[in-house]
N, C-alpha and C positions, 0 to 999 in steps of 0.2 A: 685753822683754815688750811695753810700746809699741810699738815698732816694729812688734812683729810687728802687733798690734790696727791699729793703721793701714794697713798694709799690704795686712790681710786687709778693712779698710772700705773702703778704694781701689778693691781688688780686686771687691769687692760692687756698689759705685757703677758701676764700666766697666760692670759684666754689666747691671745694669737700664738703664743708657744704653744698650749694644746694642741689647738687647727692647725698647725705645721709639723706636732712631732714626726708625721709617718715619713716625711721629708726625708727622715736622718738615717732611717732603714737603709742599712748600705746595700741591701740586693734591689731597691726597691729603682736605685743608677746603675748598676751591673744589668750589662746586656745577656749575660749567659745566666743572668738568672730572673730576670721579669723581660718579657714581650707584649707589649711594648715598658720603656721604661725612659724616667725622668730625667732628662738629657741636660738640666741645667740645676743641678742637686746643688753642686757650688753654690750657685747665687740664694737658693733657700739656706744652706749654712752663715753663710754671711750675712744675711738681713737676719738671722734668728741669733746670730752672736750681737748684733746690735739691737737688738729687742729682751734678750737676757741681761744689756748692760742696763739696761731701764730696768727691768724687774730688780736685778740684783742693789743696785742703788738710784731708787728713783726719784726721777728731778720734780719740783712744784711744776716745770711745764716744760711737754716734751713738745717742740717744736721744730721742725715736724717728724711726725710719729715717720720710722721709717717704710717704705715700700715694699711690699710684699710682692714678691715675684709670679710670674705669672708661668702655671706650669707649662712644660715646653716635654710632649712625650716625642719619641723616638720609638720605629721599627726595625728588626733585627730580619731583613731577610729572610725565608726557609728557604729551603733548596726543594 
């Protein structure tokens, strides 16, 4: 019964790491290289290194699953 609970938090952990790889795109924070762009790239690094720590050794119960940030885009002026 463990196992399985692990297994299936493992399983949960990949899936949000999926949904949030494009997060880690470094141009995807760089203003000189995407218009508009994601102004709070940090906080998706950080809640995705606490969702890796579950995948990588995961608990019988993750309590609570950490928060996923909420994207926050940014404008870069033109002239």
């Amino acid at each position: 019964m463990d196992a399985q609970r692990k297994q299936a938090n493992k399983q949960q952990a990949s899936q949000l790491l999926s949904a949030t790889d494009w997060t880690a795109i470094p141009s995807v924070a760089d203003p000189a290289q995407s218009n508009p762009y994601l102004a709070n790239q940090a906080a998706f690094l950080a809640y995705r290194s606490q969702v890796r720590a579950i995948a990588v050794n995961p608990p019988v119960v993750v309590d609570p699953w950490p928060t996923m940030p909420v994207e926050v885009w940014e404008t870069v002026p033109t002239a």
